[in-house]
C-alpha positions in Angstrom: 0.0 0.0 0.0 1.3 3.4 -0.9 0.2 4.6 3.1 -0.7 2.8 5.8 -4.2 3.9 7.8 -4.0 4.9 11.3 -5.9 6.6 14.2 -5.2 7.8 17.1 -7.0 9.6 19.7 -6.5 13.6 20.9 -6.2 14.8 24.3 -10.8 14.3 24.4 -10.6 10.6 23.4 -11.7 11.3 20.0 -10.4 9.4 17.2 -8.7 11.4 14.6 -8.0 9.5 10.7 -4.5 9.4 9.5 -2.1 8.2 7.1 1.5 6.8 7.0 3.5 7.2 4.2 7.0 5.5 4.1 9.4 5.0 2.0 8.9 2.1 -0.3 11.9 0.4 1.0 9.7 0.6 4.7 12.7 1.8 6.3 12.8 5.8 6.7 15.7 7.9 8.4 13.3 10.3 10.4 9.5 10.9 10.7 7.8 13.9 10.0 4.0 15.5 10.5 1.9 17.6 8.2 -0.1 20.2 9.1 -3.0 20.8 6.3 -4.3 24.5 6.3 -7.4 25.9 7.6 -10.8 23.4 6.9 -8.5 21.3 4.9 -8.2 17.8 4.7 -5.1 15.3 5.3 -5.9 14.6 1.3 -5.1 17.4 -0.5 -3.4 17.1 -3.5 -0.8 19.5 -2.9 0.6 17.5 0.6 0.0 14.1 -1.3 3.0 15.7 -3.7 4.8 17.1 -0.8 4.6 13.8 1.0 5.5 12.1 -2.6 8.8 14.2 -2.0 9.7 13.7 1.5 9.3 9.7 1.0 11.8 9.7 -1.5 14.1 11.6 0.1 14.0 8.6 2.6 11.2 10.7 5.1 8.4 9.0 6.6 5.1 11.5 6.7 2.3 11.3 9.1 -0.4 13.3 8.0 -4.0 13.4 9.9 -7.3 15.1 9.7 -7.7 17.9 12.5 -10.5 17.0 15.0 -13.8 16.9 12.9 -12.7 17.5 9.6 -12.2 14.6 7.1 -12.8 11.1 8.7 -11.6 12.4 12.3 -14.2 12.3 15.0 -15.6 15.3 17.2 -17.2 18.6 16.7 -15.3 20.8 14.5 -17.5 23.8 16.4 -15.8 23.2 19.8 -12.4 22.9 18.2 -10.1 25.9 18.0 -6.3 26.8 16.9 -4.8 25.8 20.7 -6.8 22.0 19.9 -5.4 22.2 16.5 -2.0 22.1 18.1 -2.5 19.7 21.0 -3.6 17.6 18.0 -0.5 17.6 16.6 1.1 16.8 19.9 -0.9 13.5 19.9 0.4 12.8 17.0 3.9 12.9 17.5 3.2 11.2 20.5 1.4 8.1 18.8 4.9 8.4 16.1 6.8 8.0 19.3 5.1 5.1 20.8 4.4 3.4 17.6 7.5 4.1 15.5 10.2 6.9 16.1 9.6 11.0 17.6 9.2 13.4 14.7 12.4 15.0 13.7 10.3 17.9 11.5 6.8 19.6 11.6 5.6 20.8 8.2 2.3 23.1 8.5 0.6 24.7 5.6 -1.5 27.6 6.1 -2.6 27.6 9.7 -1.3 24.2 9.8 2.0 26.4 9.9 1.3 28.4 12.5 0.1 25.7 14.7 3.6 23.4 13.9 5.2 26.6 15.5 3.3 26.3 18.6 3.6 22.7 18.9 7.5 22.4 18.1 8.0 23.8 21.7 6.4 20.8 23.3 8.1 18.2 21.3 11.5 17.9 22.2 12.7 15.3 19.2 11.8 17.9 16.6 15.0 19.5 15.0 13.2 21.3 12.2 9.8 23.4 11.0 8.7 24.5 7.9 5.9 26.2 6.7 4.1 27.0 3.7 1.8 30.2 3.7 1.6 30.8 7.0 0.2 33.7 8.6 2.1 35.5 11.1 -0.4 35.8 13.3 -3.4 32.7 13.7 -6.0 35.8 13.9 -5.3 36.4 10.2 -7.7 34.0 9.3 -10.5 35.3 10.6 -11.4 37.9 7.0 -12.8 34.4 6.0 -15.4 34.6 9.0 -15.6 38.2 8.5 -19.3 38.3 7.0 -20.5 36.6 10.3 -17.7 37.8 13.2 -20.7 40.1 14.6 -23.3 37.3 14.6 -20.7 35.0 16.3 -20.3 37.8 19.0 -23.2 38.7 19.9 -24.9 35.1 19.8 -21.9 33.1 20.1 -22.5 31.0 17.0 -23.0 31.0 13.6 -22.5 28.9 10.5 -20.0 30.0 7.8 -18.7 29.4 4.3 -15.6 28.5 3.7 -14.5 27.2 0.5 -17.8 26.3 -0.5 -18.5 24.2 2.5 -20.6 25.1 5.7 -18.9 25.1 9.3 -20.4 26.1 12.8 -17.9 28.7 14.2 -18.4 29.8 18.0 -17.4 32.5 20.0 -14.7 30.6 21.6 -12.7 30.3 18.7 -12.5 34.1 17.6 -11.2 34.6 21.1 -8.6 31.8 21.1 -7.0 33.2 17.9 -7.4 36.5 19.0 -5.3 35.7 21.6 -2.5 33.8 20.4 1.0 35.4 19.8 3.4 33.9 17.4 6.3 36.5 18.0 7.9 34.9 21.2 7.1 31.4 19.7 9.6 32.3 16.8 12.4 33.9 19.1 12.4 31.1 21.2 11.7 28.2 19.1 15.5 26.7 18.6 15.4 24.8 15.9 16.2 25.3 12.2 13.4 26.9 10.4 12.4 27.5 6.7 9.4 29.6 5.7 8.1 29.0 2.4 5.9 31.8 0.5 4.2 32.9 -2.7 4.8 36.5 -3.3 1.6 36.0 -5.3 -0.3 34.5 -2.2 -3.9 36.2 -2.1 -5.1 34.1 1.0 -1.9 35.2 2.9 -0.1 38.4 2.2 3.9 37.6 1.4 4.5 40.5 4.6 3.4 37.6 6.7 6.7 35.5 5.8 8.3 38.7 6.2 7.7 39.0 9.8 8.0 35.5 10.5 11.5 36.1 9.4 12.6 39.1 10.9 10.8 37.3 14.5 13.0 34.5 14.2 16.6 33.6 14.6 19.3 31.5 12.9 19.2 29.6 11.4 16.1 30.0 9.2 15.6 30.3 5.7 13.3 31.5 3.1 12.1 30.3 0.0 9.5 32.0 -2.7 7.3 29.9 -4.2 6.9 32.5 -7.0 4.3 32.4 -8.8 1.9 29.6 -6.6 -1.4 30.1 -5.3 -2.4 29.4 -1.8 -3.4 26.2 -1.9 -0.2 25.1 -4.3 -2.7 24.2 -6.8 -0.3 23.9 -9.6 1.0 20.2 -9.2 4.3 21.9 -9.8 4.5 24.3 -7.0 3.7 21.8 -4.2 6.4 19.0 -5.9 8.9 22.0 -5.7 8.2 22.4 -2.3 8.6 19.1 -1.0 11.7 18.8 -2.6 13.3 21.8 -1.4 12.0 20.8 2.2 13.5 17.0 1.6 17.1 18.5 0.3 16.7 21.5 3.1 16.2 18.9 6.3 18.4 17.1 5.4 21.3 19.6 6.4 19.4 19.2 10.3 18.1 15.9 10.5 21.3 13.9 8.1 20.7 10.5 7.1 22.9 8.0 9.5 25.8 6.1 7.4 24.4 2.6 6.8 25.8 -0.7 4.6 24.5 -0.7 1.5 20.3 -1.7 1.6 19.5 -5.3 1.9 16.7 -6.2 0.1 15.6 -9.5 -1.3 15.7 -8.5 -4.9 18.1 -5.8 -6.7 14.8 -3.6 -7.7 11.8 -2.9 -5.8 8.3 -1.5 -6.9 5.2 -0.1 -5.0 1.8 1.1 -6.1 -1.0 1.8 -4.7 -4.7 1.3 -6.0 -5.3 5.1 -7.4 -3.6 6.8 -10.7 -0.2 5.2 -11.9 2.5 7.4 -9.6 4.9 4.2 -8.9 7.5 4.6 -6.1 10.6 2.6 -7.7 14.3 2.1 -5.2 17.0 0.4 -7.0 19.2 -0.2 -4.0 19.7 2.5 -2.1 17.9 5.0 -5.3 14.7 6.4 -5.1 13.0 7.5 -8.3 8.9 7.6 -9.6 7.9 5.9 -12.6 4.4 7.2 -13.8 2.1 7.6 -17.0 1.9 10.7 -19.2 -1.5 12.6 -18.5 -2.7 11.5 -21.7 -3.3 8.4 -20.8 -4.4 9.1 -17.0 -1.4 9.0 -15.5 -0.1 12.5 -13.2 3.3 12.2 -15.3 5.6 12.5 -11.9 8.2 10.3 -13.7 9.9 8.4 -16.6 7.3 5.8 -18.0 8.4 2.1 -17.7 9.3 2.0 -21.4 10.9 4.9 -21.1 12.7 3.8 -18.0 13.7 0.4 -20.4 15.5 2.8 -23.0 16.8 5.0 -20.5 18.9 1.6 -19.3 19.6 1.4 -22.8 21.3 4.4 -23.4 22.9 4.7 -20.2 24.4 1.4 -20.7 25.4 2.4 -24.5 27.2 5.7 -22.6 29.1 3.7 -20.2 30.1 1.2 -22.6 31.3 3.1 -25.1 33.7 5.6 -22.2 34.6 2.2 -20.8 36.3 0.9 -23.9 37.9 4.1 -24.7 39.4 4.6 -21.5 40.6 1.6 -21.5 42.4 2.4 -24.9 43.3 5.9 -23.9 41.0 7.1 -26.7 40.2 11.0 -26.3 36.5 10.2 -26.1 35.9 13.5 -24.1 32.0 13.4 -24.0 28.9 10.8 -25.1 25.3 11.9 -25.9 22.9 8.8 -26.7 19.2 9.7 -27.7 17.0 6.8 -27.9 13.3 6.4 -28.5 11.0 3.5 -28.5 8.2 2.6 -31.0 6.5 -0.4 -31.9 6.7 -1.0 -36.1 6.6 -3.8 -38.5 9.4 -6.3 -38.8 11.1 -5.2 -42.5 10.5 -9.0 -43.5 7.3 -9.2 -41.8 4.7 -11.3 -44.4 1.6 -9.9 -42.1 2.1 -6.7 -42.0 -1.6 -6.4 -41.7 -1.7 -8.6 -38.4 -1.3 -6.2 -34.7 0.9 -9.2 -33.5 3.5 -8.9 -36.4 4.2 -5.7 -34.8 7.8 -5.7 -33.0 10.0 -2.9 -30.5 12.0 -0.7 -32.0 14.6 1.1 -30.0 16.0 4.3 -32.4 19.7 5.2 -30.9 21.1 7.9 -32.3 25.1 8.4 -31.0 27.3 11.9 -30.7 30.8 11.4 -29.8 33.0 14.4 -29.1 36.6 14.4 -28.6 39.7 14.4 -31.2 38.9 10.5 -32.7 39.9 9.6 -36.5 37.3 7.6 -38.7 38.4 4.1 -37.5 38.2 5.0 -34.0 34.4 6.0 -34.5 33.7 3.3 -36.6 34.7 1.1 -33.6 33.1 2.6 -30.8 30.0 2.0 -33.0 30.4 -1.8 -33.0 31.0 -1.6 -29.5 27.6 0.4 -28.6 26.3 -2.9 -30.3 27.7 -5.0 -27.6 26.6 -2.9 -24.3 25.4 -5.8 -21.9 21.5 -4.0 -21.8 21.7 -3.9 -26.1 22.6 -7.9 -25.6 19.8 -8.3 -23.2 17.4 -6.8 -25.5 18.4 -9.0 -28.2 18.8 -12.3 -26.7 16.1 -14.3 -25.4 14.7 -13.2 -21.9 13.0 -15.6 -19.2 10.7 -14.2 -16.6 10.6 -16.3 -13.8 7.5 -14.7 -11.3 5.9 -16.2 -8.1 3.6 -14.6 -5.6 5.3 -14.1 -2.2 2.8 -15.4 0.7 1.4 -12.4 3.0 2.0 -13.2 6.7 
C-alpha cells in the first residue's frame, strides 16, 4: 500500500484518521507530520505531492485530519487553533510510541502556524517548515468576517468556507485572538524555513516577512513564486517538497548505513489510485508514472521509457569504458534513444497487430579528437553494451507470488 491507515485519539478521546507514508523500501531515516491548512483535509493534493517528496528523500510523513474534519471524530465547532496544536502533539506522541519522535513539523496555512506552537512541546523535533503561514493565527478570521458580529453577539454561527458550511463559536475568535506567534519564533530553537508565494492572495507575502525578521538563525526563506495558496499547480507543491527533503536534510542527516539489503536488486510499489509508482533500485529512489494523456499525473519516466533510459545509459558507459581503457580521447557521449512499436522489414503480415515488434532508435554523438576508424569502432562496441545484448537475446521471466504473513 502506498500509506498505511492509522488513528489515534487527541487529548478528548476522540479518534482522529490518519495516514503513513513511508518510503517504499519501509525503512525511513526520520518521521515527520503535516499540518494541512485551515478546513482542509489530510488529502489534499498538494501535501500528497509534498509527501510524494519527502518519501523519496527517505522521510516518513504522518499526515491526519484535524478534530472533525475529514474522517476524524468530534465537533469541529468546539475545536479551536490551541486543539489544533495539542492535535498535533498527539500525533507525535502516537509516532513516538508506535515508530520513532518526529524530527520535522511541516504546516501549511494555519497548519504552519500551529507546527510553531507545537514544536516547543516536542522535544525530538530538529526542524519546522511552513508553507503560507500567517504570522499571526488571527489572520484567518477575513474568512469569517461576514458573520464575526453574529458569532459575538450570539456566540455562534454557520459559515462558508470554500464552499462548505462550518459552525464557528465565540470561543474560537477569542482563542485566535489571543494567540501570539512572535515569542514562539524567538524562542523556538530549531532550524526553520518559511516557504511563501509572493503572489499568495489568501496570505499576504509580509506575513513571511515577519516571520523572518521574528525569528533567529538559522532560518531560511524560499519564494514559491508564482503559486497560489493552496499550491494548486502540481508543480508548485512537488517543488516544495523537494526543497523541504534537500533543506532537512542539512538538520536531520541521514545516518551512514551498509548498503540496503533487500531480497531483490529492484523494488516496486503502487497503490490502487492513478499510476504514480514509487521505484528504489538499492539505495535509489526515483517515480515511474504515466503521461497525463493516458491518466497518469506524469511525476516520472514511463516504464518504457525507463527500459530505454537503461539502454542508453548502458550504451554511454560502454562506449567511455572501452575508450578509457584504450586511452582514446572520447571526451564526451550523448545517446538519444526512442522506442516505437513498427513492423518487422520481412514481416509477411504486415496487416496482423501481432507482427508488430520494438523498435529502440539510438542515435550516438561522440566528441573528442577520434579519426574515422576510432568511430567506426566505438560503433560496434555500442552494439555490444550488456542492456543492447539483453534486448536481443532471449529473456526468461521467472515470477511467483510471495505469501502475505
Amino acid at each position: 500500500m502506498p500509506s498505511q491507515k492509522i488513528e489515534f485519539r487527541n487529548s478528548h478521546g476522540d479518534q482522529l484518521a490518519a495516514r503513513l507514508k513511508l518510503p517504499v523500501d519501509q525503512k525511513p531515516y526520520a518521521y515527520a507530520i503535516f499540518a494541512h491548512c485551515f478546513t482542509c483535509g489530510k488529502n489534499l493534493a498538494a501535501i500528497l505531492n509534498i509527501s510524494r517528496a519527502l518519501t523519496q528523500k527517505g522521510i516518513a510523513v504522518l499526515r491526519f485530519d484535524f478534530t472533525g474534519l475529514g474522517e476524524s471524530e468530534g465537533e469541529f465547532a468546539d475545536t479551536n487553533f490551541s486543539s489544533n496544536a495539542e492535535d498535533l502533539v498527539q500525533a507525535a506522541r502516537y509516532l513516538q510510541e508506535h515508530h520513532q519522535a518526529p524530527a520535522l513539523l511541516v504546516g501549511h496555512s494555519l497548519g504552519g502556524a500551529a507546527v510553531l506552537c507545537a514544536a516547543h512541546e516536542l522535544p525530538s523535533v530538529k526542524a519546522v517548515a511552513t508553507i503560507g503561514a500567517p504570522y499571526s493565527p488571527s489572520h484567518i478570521s477575513h474568512l469569517i468576517e461576514d458573520e464575526t458580529e453574529k458569532i459575538r453577539e450570539e456566540g455562534v454561527a454557520q459559515v462558508k468556507i470554500g464552499g462548505r458550511s462550518f459552525t464557528v463559536k465565540k470561543q474560537f475568535l477569542e482563542d485566535i485572538r489571543e494567540q501570539n506567534l512572535e515569542p514562539k519564533l524567538k524562542q523556538l530553537g530549531r532550524a526553520l524555513l518559511i516557504l511563501h508565494s509572493p503572489q499568495d492572495m489568501a496570505v499576504e507575502i509580509e506575513n513571511a516577512a515577519r516571520m523572518y525578521r521574528a525569528a533567529h538563525h538559522p532560518k531560511s526563506y524560499i519564494s514559491l513564486d508564482g503559486a497560489d495558496h493552496l499550491l494548486s499547480d502540481k508543480k508548485d507543491s512537488r517543488y516544495a517538497g523537494e526543497v523541504i527533503g534537500a533543506w532537512v536534510s542539512r538538520y536531520v542527516p541521514r545516518p551512514e548505513k551498509d548498503e540496503l539489503k533487500v531480497e531483490k536488486e529492484v523494488a516496486v510499489r503502487l497503490g490502487d489510485e492513478g499510476f504514480t509508482t514509487d521505484v528504489m533500485a538499492r539505495r535509489h529512489s526515483l517515480t515511474a508514472d504515466e503521461p497525463e494523456s493516458v491518466g497518469g499525473n506524469d511525476y516520472g519516466p514511463s516504464p518504457y521509457e525507463l527500459v530505454t533510459a537503461g539502454l542508453g545509459a548502458c550504451t554511454a558507459m560502454t562506449l567511455q569504458m572501452y575508450a578509457r581503457r584504450k586511452k582514446w580521447p572520447l571526451k564526451e557521449v550523448r545517446v538519444q534513444l526512442e522506442h516505437f512499436k513498427d513492423h518487422a522489414e520481412d514481416c509477411e503480415n504486415a496487416e496482423d497487430p501481432k507482427s508488430k515488434i520494438d523498435h529502440f532508435s539510438r542515435t550516438i554523438e561522440l566528441e573528442g579528437e577520434l579519426d574515422e576508424e576510432q568511430r567506426q569502432r566505438l560503433l560496434e562496441i555500442a552494439n555490444k553494451c550488456p542492456v543492447h545484448k539483453t534486448l536481443h537475446n532471449p529473456i526468461k521471466i521467472i515470477t511467483d507470488l510471495k505469501q502475505t504473513e
